[in-house]
MARZA-320702 format. One record per residue (C-alpha): x, y, z; residue number from 0; residue in three letters. Coordinates in nm, 4 decimals, decimal comma. Each point is the difference from the previous one (the first is absolute). Layout:
N
<pt u="X" v="Y" w="Z" resi="NUM" resn="ALA"/>
...
// end
This chain:
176
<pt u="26,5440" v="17,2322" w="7,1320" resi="0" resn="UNK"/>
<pt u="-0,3607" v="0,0631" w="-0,0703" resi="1" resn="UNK"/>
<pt u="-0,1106" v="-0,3972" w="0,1346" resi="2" resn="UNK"/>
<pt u="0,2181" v="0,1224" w="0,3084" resi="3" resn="UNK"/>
<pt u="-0,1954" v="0,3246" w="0,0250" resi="4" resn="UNK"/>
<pt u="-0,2813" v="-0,1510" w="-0,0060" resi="5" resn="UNK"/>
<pt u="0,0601" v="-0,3064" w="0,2915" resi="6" resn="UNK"/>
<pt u="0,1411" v="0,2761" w="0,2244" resi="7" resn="UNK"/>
<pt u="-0,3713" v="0,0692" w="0,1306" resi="8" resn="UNK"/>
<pt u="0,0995" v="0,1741" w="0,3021" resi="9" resn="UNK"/>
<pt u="0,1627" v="0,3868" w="-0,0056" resi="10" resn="UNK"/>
<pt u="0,3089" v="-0,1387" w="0,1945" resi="11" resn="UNK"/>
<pt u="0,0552" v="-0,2672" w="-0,2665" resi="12" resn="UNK"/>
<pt u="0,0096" v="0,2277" w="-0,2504" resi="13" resn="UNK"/>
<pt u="0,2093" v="0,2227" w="0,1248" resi="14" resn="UNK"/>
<pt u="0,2294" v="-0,2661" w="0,0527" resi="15" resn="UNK"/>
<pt u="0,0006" v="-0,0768" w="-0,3555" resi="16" resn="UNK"/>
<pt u="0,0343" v="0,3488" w="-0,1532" resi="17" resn="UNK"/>
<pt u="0,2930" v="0,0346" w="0,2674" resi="18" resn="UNK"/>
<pt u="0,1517" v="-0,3329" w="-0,1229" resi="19" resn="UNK"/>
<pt u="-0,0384" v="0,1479" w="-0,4007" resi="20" resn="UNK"/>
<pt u="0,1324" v="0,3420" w="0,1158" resi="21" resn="UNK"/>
<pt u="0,3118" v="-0,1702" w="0,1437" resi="22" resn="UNK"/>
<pt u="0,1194" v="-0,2046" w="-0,3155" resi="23" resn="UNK"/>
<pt u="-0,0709" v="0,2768" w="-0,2376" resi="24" resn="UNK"/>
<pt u="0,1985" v="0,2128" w="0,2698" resi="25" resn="UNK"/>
<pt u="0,3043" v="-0,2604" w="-0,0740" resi="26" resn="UNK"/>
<pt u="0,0135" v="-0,0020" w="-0,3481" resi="27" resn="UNK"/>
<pt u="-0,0486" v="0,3478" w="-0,0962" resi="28" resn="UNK"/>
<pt u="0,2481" v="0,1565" w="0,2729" resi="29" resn="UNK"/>
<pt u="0,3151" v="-0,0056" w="-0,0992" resi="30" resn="UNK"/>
<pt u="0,2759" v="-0,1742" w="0,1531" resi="31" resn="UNK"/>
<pt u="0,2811" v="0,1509" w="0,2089" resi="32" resn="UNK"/>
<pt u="0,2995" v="0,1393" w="-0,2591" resi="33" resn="UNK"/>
<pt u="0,2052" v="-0,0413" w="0,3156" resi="34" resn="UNK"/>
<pt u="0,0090" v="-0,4389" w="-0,0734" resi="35" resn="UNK"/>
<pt u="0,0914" v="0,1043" w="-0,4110" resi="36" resn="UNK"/>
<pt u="0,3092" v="-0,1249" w="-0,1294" resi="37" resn="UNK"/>
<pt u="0,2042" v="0,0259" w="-0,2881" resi="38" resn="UNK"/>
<pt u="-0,1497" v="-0,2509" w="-0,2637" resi="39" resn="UNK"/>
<pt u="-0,0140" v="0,0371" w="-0,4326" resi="40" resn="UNK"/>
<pt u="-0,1564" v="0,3320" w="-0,0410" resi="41" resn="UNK"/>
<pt u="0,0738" v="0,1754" w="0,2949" resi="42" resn="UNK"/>
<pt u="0,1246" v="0,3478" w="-0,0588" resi="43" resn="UNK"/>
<pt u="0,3055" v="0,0106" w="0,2596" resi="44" resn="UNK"/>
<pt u="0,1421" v="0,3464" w="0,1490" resi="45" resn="UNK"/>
<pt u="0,3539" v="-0,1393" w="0,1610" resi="46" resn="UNK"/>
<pt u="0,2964" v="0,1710" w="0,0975" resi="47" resn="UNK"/>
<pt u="0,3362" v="-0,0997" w="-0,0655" resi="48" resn="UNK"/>
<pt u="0,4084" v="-0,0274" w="0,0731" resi="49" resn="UNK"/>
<pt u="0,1341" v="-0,2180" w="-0,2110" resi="50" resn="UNK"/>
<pt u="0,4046" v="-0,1351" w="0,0425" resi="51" resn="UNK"/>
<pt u="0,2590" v="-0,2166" w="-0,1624" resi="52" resn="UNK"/>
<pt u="0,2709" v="-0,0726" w="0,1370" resi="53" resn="UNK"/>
<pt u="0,0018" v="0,1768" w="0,3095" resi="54" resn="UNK"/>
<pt u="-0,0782" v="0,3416" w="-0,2207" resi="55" resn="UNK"/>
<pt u="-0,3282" v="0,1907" w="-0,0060" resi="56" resn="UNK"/>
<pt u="-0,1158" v="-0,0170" w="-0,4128" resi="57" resn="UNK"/>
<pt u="-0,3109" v="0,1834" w="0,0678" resi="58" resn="UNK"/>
<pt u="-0,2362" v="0,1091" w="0,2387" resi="59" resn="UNK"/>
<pt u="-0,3353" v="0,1432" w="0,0446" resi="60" resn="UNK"/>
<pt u="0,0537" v="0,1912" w="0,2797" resi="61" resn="UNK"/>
<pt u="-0,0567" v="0,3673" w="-0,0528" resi="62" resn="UNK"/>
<pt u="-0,1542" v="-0,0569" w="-0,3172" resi="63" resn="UNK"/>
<pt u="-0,3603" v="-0,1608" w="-0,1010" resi="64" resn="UNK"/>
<pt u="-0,0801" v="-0,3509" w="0,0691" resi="65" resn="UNK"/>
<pt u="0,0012" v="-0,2184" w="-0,2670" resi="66" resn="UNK"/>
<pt u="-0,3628" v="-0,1636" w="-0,1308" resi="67" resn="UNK"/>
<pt u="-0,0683" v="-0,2608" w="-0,2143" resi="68" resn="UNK"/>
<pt u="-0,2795" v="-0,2587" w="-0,0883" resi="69" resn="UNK"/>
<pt u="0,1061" v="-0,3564" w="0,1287" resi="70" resn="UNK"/>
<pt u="0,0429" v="-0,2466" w="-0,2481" resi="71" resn="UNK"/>
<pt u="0,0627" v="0,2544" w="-0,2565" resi="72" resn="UNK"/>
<pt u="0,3856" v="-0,0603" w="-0,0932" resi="73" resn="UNK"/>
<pt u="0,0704" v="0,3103" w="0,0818" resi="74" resn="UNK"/>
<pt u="0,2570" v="-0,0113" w="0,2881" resi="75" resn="UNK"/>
<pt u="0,2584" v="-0,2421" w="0,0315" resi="76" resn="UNK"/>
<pt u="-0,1573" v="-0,3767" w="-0,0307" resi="77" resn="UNK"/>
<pt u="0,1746" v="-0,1226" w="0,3315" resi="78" resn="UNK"/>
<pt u="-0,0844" v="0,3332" w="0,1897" resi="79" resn="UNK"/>
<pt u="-0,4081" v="-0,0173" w="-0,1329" resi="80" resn="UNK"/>
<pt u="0,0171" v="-0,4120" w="0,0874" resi="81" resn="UNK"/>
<pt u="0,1315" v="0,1072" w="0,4081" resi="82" resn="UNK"/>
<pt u="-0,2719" v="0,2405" w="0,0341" resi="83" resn="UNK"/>
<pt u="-0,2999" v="-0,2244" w="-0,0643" resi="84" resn="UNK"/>
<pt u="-0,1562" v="-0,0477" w="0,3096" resi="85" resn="UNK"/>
<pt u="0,1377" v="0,2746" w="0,1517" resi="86" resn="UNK"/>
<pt u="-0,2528" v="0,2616" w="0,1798" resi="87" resn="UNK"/>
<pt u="0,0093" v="0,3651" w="0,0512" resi="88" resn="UNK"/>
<pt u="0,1935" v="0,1567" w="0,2660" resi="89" resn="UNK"/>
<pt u="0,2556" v="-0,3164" w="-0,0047" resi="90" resn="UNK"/>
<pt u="0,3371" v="0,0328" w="-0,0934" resi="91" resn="UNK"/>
<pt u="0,2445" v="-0,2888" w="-0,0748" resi="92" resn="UNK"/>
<pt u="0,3855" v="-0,0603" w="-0,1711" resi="93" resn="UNK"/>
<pt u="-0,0390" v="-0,1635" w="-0,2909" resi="94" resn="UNK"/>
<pt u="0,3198" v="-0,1534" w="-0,1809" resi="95" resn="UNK"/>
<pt u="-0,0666" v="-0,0344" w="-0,4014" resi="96" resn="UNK"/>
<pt u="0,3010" v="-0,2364" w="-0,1743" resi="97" resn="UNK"/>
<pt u="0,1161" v="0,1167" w="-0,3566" resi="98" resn="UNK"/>
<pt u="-0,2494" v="-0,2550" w="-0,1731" resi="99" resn="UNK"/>
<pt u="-0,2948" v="0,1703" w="0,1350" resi="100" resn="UNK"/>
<pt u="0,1328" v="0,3545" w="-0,0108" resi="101" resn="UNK"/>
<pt u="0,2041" v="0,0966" w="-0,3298" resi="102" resn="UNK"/>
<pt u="0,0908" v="-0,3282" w="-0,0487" resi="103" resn="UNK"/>
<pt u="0,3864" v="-0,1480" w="-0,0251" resi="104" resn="UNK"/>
<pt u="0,2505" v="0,1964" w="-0,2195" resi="105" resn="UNK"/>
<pt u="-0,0507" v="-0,1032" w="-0,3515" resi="106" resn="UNK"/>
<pt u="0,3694" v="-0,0122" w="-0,1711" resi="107" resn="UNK"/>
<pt u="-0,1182" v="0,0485" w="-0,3601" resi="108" resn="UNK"/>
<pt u="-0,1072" v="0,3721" w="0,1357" resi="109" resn="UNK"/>
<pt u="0,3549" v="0,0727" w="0,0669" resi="110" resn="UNK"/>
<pt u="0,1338" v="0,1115" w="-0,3624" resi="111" resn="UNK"/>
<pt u="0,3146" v="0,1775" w="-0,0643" resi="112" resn="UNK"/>
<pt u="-0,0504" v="0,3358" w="-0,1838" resi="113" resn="UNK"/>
<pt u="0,3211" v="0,1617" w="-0,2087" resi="114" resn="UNK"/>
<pt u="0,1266" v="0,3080" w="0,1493" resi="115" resn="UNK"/>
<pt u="-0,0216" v="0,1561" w="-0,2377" resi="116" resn="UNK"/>
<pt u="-0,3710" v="0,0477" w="-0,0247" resi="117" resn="UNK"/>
<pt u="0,0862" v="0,2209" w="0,3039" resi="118" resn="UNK"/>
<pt u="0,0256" v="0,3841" w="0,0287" resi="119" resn="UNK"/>
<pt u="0,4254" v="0,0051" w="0,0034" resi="120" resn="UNK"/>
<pt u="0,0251" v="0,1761" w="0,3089" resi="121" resn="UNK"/>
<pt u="-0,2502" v="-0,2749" w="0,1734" resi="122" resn="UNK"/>
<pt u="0,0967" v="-0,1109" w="0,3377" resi="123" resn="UNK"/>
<pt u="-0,0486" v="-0,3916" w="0,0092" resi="124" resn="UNK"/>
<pt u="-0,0950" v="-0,0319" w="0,4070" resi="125" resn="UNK"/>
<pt u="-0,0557" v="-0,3483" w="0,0697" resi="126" resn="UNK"/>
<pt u="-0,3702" v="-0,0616" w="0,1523" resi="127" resn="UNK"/>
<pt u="-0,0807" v="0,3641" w="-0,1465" resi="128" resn="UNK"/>
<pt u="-0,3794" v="-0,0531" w="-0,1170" resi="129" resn="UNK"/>
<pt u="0,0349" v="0,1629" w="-0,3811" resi="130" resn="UNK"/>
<pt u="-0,2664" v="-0,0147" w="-0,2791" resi="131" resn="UNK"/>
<pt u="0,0499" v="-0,1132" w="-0,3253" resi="132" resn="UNK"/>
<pt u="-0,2260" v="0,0673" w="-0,3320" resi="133" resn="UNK"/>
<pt u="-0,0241" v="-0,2462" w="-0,2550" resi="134" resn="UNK"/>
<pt u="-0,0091" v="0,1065" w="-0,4238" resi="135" resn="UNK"/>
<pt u="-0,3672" v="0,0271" w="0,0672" resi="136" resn="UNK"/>
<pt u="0,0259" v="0,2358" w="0,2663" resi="137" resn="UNK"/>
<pt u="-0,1260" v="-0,2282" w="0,3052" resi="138" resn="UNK"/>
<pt u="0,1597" v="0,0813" w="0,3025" resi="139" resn="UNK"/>
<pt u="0,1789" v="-0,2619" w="0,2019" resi="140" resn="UNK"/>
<pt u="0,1101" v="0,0346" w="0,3631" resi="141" resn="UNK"/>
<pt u="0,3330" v="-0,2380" w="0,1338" resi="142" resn="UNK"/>
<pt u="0,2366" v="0,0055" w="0,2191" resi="143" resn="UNK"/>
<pt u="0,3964" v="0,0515" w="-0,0689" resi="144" resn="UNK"/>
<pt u="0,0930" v="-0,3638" w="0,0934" resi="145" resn="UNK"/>
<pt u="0,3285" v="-0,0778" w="-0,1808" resi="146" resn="UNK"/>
<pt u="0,2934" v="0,2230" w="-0,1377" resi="147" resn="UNK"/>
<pt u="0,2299" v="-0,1214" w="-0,2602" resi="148" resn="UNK"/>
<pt u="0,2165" v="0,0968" w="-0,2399" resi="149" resn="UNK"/>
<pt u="-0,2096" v="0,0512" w="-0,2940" resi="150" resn="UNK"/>
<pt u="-0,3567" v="-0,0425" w="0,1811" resi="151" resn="UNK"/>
<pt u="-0,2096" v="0,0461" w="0,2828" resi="152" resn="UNK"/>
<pt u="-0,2188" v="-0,2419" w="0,1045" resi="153" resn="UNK"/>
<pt u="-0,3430" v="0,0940" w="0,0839" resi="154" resn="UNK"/>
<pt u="-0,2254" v="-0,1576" w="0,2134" resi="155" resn="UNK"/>
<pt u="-0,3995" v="0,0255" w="-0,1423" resi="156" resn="UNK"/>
<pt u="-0,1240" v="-0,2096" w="0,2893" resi="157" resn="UNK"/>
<pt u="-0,2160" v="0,2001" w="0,2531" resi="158" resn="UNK"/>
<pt u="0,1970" v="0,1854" w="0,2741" resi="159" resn="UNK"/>
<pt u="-0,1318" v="-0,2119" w="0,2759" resi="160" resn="UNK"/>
<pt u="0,0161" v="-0,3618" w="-0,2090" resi="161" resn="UNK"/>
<pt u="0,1482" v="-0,3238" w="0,1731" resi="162" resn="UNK"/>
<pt u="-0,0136" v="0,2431" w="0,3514" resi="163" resn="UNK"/>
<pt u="-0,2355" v="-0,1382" w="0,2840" resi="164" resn="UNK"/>
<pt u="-0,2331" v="0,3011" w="0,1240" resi="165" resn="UNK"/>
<pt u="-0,1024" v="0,0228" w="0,3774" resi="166" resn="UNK"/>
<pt u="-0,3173" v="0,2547" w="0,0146" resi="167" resn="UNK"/>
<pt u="-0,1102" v="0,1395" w="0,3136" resi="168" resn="UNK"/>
<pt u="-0,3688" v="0,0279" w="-0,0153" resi="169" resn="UNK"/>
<pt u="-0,2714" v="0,1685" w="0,1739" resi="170" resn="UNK"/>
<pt u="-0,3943" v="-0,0582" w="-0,1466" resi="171" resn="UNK"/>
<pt u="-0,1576" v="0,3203" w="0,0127" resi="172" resn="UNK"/>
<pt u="-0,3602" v="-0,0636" w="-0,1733" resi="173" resn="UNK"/>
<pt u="-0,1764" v="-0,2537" w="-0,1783" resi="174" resn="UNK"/>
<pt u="-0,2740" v="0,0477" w="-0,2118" resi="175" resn="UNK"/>
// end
């Protein structure tokens, strides 16, 4: 810049110059519009929710807080966090997630039948009843009441919403 200074003999040459310096340190130290940012690995997303299977409302956002979350994290459902790259704030979109990328498909060695027995006597065995179940060690386990028989009931350890396609309803709030 100096050399350039220096050739610029006349006052209107060297104004031209310092404006021509002014204007590219002008672009690369203002920032650039949030209003072009979209949702990429790191983001920290505020989004608000419905989300349905089956034709039923599971959960929803509304009246409550948004949900936020850092993209790429893990820490929403993998199918849900894959539909949202790209997406930028103020847009909303349906996004169907199948099984494999939600809670994955129903695994059958989670279903185990449990004596009755180990049951309070006056339990009421309701089937799709979500009960909880402690192990020797104490652990708590939720299931579901999947199965009635004679001498067991048949639990199901699999999460509530496994082998289920989820439809959200989004609406980006903020990205950060």
């Amino acid at each position: 810049m100096t050399e350039t200074w220096q050739r610029a003999k006349s006052g209107e040459q060297r104004w031209k110059v310092f404006f021509a310096v002014c204007t590219l340190l002008f672009a690369f130290l203002v920032p650039v519009s949030h209003a072009e940012d979209v949702i990429k690995t790191g983001s920290i997303v505020t989004f608000e929710y419905t989300l349905t299977v089956n034709g039923q409302v599971i959960e929803t956002s509304e009246g409550k807080n948004p949900i936020k979350y850092m993209q790429g994290q893990g820490t929403i459902v993998p199918g849900l966090e894959k539909a949202l790259e790209g997406m930028k704030a103020g847009e909303e979109k349906t996004i169907t997630v199948p099984a494999a990328e939600a809670y994955g498909p129903i695994q059958k060695d989670a279903i185990k039948d449990v004596p009755k027995e180990n049951f309070p006597a006056d339990f009421e065995f309701v089937l799709g009843s979500l009960i909880q179940l402690e192990d020797p060690d104490g652990n708590a386990y939720p299931g579901i009441i999947w199965d009635v028989k004679e001498k067991t009931v048949s639990v199901n350890f699999n999460h509530p919403l496994a082998g289920q396609t989820l439809l959200f309803d989004v609406k980006i709030l903020s990205i950060e």
